[in-house]
C-alpha positions as CSV (number, residue, x, y, z in Angstrom):
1,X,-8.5,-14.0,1.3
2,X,-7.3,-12.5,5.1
3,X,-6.8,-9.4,6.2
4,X,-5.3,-8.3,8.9
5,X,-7.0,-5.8,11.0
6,X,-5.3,-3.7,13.6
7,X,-7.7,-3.9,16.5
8,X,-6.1,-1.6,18.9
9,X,-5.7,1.3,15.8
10,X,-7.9,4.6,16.3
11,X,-9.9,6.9,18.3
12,X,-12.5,4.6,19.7
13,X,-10.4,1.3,19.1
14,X,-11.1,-1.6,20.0
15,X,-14.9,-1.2,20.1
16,X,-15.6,0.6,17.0
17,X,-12.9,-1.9,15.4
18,X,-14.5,-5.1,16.1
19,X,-18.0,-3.8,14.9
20,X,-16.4,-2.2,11.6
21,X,-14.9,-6.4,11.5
22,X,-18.0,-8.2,12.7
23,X,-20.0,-6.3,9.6
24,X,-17.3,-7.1,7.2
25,X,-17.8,-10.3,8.0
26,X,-21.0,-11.1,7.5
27,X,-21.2,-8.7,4.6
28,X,-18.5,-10.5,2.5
29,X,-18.8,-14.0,2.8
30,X,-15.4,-15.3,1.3
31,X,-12.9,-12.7,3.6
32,X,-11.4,-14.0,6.5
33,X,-9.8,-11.3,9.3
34,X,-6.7,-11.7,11.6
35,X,-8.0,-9.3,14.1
36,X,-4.2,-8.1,15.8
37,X,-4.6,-6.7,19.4
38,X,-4.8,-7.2,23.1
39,X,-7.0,-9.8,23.7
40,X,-8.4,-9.0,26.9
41,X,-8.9,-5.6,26.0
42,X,-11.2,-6.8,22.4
43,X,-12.5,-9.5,24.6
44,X,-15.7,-7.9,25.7
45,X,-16.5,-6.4,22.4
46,X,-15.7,-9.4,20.5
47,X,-18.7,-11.5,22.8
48,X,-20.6,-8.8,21.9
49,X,-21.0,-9.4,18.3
50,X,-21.0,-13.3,18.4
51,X,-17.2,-13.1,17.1
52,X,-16.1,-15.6,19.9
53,X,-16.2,-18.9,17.6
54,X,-16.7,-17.5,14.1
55,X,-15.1,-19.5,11.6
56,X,-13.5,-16.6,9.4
57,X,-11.9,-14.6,12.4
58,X,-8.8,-15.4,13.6
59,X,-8.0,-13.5,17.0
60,X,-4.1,-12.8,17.5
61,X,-2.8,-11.5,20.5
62,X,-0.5,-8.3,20.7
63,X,0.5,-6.9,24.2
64,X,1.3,-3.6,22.7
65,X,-0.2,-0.9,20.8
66,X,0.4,2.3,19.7
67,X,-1.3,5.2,21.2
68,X,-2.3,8.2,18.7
69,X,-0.4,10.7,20.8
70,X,2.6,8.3,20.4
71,X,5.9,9.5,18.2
72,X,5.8,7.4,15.2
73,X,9.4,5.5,15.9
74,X,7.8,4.0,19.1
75,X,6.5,1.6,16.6
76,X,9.5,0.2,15.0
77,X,12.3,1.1,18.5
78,X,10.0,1.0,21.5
79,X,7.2,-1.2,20.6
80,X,8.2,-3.8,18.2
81,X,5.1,-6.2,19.3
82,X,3.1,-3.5,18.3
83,X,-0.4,-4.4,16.8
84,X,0.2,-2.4,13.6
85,X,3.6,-3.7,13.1
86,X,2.4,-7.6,13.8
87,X,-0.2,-7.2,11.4
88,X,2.5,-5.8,8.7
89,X,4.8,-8.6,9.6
90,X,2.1,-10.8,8.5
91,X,1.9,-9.5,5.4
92,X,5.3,-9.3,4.5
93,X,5.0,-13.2,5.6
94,X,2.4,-14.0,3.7
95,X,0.3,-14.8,6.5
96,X,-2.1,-12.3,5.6
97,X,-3.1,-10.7,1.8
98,X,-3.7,-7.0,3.4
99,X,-3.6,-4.7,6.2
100,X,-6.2,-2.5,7.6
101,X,-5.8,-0.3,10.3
102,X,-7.6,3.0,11.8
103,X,-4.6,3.7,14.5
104,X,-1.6,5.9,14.3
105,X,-1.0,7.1,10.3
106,X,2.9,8.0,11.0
107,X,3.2,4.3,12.7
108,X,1.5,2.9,10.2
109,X,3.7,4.1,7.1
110,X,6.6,3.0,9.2
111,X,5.8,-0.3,10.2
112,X,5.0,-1.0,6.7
113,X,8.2,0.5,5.1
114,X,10.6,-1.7,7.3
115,X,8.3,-4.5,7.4
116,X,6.8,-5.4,3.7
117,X,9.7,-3.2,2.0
118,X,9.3,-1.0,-1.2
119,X,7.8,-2.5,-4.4
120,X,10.3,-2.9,-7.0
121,X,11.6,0.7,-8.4
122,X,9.7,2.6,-6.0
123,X,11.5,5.3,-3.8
124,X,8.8,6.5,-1.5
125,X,5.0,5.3,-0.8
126,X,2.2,7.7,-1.1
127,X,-0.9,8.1,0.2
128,X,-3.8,8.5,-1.8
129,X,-7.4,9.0,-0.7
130,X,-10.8,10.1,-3.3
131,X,-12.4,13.3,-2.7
132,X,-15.5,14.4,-4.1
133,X,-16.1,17.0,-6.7
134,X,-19.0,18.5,-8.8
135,X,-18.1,15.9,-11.5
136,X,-17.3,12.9,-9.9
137,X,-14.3,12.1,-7.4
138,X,-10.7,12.7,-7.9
139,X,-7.7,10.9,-6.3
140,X,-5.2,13.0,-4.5
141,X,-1.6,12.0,-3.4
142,X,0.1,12.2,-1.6
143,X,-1.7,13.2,1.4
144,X,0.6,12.7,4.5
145,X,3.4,10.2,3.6
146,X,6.7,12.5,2.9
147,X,7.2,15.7,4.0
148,X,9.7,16.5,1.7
149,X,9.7,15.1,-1.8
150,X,12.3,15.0,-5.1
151,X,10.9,15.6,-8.7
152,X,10.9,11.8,-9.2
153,X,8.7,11.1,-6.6
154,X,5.9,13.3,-7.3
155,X,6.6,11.5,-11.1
156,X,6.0,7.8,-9.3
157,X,3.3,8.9,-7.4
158,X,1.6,9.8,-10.9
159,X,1.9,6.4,-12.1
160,X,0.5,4.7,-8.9
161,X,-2.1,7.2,-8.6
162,X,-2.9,6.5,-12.1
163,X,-3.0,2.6,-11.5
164,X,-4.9,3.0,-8.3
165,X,-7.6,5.0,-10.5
166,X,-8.1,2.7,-13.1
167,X,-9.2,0.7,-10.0
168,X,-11.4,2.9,-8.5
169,X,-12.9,4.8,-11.2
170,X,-12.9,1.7,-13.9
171,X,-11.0,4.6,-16.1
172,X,-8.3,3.2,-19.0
173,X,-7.1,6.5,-19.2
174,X,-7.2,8.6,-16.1
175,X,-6.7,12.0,-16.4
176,X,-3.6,13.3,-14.2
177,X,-2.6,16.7,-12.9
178,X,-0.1,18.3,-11.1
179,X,-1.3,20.8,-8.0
180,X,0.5,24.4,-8.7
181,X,0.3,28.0,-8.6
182,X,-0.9,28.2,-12.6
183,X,-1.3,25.9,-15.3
184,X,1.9,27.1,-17.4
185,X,4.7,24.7,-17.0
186,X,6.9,27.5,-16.2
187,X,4.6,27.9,-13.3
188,X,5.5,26.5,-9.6
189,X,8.1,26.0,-7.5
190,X,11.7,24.2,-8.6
191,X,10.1,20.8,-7.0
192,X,7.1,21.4,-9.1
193,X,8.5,22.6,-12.2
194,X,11.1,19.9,-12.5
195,X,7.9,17.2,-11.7
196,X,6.6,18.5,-14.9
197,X,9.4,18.0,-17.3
198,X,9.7,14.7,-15.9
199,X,5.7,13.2,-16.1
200,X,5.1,14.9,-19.4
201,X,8.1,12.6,-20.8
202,X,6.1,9.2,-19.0
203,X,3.8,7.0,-20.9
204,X,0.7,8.5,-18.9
205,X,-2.7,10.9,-20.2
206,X,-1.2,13.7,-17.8
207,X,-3.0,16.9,-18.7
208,X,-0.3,19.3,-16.6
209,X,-0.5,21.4,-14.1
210,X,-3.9,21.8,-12.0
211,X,-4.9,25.0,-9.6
212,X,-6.4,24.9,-6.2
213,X,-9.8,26.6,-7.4
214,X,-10.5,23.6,-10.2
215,X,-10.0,20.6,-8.0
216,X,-13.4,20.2,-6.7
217,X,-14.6,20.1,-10.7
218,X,-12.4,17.3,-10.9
219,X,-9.8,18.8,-13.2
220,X,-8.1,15.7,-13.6
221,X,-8.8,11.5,-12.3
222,X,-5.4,11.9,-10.5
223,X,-3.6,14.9,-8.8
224,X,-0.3,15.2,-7.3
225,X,1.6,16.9,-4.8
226,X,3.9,16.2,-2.1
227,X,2.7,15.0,1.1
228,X,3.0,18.6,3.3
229,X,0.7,20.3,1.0
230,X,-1.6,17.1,0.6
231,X,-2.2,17.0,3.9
232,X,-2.7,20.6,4.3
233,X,-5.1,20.6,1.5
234,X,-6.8,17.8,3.0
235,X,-7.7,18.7,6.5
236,X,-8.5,22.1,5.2
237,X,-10.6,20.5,3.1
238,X,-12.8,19.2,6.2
239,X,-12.4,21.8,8.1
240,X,-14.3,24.0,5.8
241,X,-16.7,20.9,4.9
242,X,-17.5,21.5,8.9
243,X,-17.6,24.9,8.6
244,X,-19.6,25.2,6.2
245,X,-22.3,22.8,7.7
246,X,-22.0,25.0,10.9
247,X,-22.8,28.1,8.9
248,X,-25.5,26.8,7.0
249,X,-27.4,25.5,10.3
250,X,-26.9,28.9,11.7
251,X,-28.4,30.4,8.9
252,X,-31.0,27.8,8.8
253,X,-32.2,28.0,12.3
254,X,-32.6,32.0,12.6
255,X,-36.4,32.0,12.1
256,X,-38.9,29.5,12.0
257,X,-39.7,29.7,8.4
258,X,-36.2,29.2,7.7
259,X,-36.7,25.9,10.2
260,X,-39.6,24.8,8.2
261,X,-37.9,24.8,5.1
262,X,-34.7,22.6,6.5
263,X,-37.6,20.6,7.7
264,X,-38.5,20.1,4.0
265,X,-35.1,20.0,2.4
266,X,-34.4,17.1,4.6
267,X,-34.1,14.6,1.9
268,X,-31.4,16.9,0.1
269,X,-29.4,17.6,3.4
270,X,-29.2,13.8,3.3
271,X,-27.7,13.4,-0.3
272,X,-25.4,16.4,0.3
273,X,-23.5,14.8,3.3
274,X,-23.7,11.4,1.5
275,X,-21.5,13.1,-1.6
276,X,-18.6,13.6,0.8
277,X,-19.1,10.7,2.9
278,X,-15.6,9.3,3.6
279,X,-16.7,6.6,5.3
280,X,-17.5,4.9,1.6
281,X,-14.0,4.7,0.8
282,X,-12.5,3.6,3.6
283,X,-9.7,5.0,3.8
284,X,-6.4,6.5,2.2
285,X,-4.6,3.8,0.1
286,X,-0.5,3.1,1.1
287,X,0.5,3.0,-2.4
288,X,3.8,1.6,-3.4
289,X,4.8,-0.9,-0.4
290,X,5.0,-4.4,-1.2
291,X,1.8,-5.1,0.1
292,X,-1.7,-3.6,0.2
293,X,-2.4,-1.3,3.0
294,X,-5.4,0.5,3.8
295,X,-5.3,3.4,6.5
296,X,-8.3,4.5,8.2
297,X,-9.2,8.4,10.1
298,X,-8.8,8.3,13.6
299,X,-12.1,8.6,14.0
300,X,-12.9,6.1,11.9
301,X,-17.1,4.5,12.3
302,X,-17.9,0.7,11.9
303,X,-19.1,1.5,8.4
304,X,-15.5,3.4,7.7
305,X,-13.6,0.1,9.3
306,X,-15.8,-2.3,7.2
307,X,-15.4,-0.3,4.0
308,X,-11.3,0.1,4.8
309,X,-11.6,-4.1,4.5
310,X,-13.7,-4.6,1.3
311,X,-11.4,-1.7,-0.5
312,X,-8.5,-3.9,0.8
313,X,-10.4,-6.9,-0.6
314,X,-10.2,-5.3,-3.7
315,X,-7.3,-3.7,-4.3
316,X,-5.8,-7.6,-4.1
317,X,-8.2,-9.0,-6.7
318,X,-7.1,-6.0,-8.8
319,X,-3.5,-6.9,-8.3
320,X,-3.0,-3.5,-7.8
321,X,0.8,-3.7,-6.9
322,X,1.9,-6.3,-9.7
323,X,0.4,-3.3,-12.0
324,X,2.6,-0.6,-10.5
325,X,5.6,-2.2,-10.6
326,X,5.4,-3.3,-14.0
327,X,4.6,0.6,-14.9
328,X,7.1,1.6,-13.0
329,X,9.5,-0.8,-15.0
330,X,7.9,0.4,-18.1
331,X,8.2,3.8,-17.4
332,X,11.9,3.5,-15.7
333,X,11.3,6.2,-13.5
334,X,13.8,4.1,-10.9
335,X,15.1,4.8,-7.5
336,X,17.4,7.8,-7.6
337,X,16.8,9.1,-10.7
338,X,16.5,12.6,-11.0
339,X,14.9,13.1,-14.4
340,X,12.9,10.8,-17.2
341,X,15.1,8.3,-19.2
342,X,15.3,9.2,-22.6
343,X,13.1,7.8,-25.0
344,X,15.9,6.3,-27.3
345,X,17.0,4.3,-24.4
């Protein structure tokens, strides 16, 4: 299987890249990678981890790359031999089974869209990433992907969410909710409200609407929303994760039998951060494209990159977009609609 790797996408690209690669590599034995960036510029890092004759990596040169700080257009108008949107081309090719990259999220989503297309049925892609919660992790999507969303959308993103968590949470019947103000159907916002009619009427074990203050005791497997207040819920979300570890070392540190006690809860320190390591994942999942993509933090570690790969990995084996499109189909939830298909049809 190969991957393609954006090796000019994130913070502390290529370096951090190239290490993330070099340990998926020897990790999983049967991936090859299409590492896409400039050479020179991966050069020094790739000698550095005995990449230079490896017989699963597959160096492609791209003069261009996106910059974080970049307007997401630049990578379809002004860059169009772009790393990220190389690497999707060879995708949509079939040069290449995934896409991984850590770099510019906006970029990413549009390289993809004009590159690999939509997946039969599908009107927008999400992006779903796992969070943790006292009861096991939860999906949420979209996080990022569309500012601005229709009824059906949210009601696709329910049936690739739901798909993507029978991957990750072996689950035959995920549980899926839909973020609002209550848990009445007559709660929400029209957006919301008209969501509802339309996934209660879809083949799906949706359990309706889901509040803010349940969603870390994993109310439901699967919970939607529309990718403003995804994203707003998910960089609060570590911001006060950061905040709260910032609070808790103040506190901890104000005398020294306080200090000796950290001292002791080491161990459990340890566990905590490892609950709501990212890094495990990967990444957020590009559901709905016609091909896998896995997007990366900016700040993205080695571990984060090699993880982003293996989820990749994967989601292929899984066949994670034949499923959606066939449960789109099923469902007929189609591009355009505006409400469920009625059942005698």
């Amino acid at each position: 299987m190969k991957i393609a790797v954006d090796g000019m996408g994130g913070d502390n690209a290529p370096g951090v890249v190239v290490e993330g690669v070099a340990e998926a590599l020897k990790r999983y034995p049967d991936l090859e990678v299409l590492l896409v960036g400039h050479e020179k510029k991966m050069a020094s890092h790739i000698k550095k981890y005995s990449l230079s004759r490896h017989s699963r990596l597959e160096v492609v040169h791209s003069e261009q790359y996106i910059r974080m700080d970049e307007p997401s257009t630049t990578a379809l108008r002004g860059k169009k031999d772009s790393s990220i949107t190389m690497a999707a081309m060879m995708v949509a090719k079939g040069e290449a089974d995934a896409l991984v990259s850590a770099g510019h999220t906006g970029a990413t989503v549009a390289a993809t869209k004009v590159k690999m297309r939509m997946l039969p049925g599908v009107a927008r892609p999400a992006l779903a990433t796992i969070m943790p919660a006292t009861q096991g992790p939860f999906i949420l999507l979209d996080v990022g992907a569309n500012i601005d969303c229709k009824p059906v959308h949210l009601a696709q993103f329910a049936i690739m969410g739901e798909a993507f968590a029978r991957l990750a949470f072996s689950a035959l019947r995920p549980r899926i909710g839909l973020l609002s103000v209550g848990e009445e159907d007559v709660k929400g916002n029209d957006l919301t409200k008209e969501a509802f009619k339309i996934i209660s009427e879809l083949p799906l074990n949706f359990i309706g609407n889901v509040e803010g203050n349940m969603l870390f005791h994993k109310a439901a497997d699967v919970v939607v929303c529309d990718g403003f207040v995804g994203n707003v819920l998910l960089k609060s979300s570590e911001g006060m994760a950061k905040a709260s570890m910032f609070w808790l070392k103040e506190a901890l540190s104000k005398n020294p039998i306080r200090m000796t006690g950290a001292i002791l809860m080491k161990q459990a320190f340890k566990e905590l951060k490892e609950i709501g390591d990212a890094e495990e994942y990967g990444g957020a999942r590009l559901l709905g494209v016609n091909g896998i993509c896995v997007i990366g933090h900016g700040s993205s570690s080695p571990k984060a990159i090699r993880n982003a790969i293996r989820v990749a990995e994967e989601s292929v084996k899984f066949g994670m977009n034949r499923i959606i499109t066939q449960n789109i189909a099923e469902a007929g939830v189609a591009v355009g609609s505006e409400r469920a298909p009625d059942k005698e049809q």
